[in-house]
C-alpha positions in Angstrom: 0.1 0.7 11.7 -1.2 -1.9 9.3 -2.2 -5.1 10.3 -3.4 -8.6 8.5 -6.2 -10.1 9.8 -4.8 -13.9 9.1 -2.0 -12.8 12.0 -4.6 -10.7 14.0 -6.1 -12.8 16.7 -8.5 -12.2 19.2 -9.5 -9.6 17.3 -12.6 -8.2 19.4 -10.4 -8.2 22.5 -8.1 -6.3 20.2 -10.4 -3.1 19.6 -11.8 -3.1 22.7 -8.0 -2.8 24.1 -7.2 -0.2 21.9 -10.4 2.0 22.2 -10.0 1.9 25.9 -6.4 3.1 25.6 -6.5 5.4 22.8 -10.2 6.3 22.7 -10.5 8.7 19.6 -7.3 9.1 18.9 -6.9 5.6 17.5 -8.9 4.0 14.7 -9.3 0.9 12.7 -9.9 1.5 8.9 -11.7 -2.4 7.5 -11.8 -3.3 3.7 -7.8 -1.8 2.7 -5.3 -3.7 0.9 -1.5 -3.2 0.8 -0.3 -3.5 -2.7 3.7 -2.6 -2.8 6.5 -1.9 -5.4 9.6 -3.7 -4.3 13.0 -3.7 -5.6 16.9 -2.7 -4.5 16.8 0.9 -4.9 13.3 1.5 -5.8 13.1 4.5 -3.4 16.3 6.2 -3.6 14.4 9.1 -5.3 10.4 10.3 -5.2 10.9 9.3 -8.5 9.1 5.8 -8.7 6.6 6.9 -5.5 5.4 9.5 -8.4 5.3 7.3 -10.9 3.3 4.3 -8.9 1.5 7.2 -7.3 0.1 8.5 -11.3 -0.4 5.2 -12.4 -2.8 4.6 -9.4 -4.6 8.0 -10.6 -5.0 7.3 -14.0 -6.5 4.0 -13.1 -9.0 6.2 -10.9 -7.6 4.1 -7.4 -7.1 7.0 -4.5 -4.7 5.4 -2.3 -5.7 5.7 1.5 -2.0 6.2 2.8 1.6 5.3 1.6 4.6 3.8 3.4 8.3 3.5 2.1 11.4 1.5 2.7 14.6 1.2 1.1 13.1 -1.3 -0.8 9.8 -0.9 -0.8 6.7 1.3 -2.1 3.3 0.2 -0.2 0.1 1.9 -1.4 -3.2 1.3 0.9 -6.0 1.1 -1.5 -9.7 -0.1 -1.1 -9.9 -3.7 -1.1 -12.2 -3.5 -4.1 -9.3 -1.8 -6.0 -6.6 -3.9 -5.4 -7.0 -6.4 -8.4 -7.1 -2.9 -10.6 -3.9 -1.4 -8.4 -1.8 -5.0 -9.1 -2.2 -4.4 -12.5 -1.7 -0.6 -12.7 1.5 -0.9 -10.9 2.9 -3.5 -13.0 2.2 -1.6 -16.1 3.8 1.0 -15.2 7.0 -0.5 -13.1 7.4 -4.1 -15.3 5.5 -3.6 -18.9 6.7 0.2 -19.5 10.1 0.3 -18.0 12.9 0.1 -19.4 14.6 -2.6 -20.0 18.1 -3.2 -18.4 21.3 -2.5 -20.3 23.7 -6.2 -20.0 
């Protein structure tokens, strides 16, 4: 489950609550971003998930987890890498694909 801290309040109370439920088998990861591909159709295939995935690589960014939807790709990256993800992704999904046919 990922959560924002802007809609996350009471936040203490929060972790307390879930460590007393969950104990170990719960954790809360601080300093990761969501940065996300999104488009009608992006995931019909593993295609673009491979594609956002090597960009990611190349730029030396090792995503923490990945989530899909219909129409949406959503990396978890460091925080400090997110500003370097942004710009990997839209390399490789905006500046490098190809453009659509009228």
């Amino acid at each position: 489950m990922v959560l924002s801290r802007e809609n996350l309040h009471e936040e203490e109370r929060f972790r307390r609550g879930l460590a007393e439920r969950f104990g170990e088998a719960a954790r809360v990861l601080d300093g990761i971003g969501a940065v996300s591909a999104i488009g009608a159709g992006i995931n019909t295939s593993y295609k673009n998930v491979r594609r956002g995935s090597a960009a990611l690589a190349a730029a030396g960014i090792e995503p923490g987890g990945l989530s899909t939807s219909s129409f949406r790709i959503s990396w978890l990256v460091p925080n400090a890498a997110v500003n370097d993800a942004v710009r990997a992704l839209h390399r490789v999904f905006i500046e490098e694909a190809p453009l659509p046919v009228p």
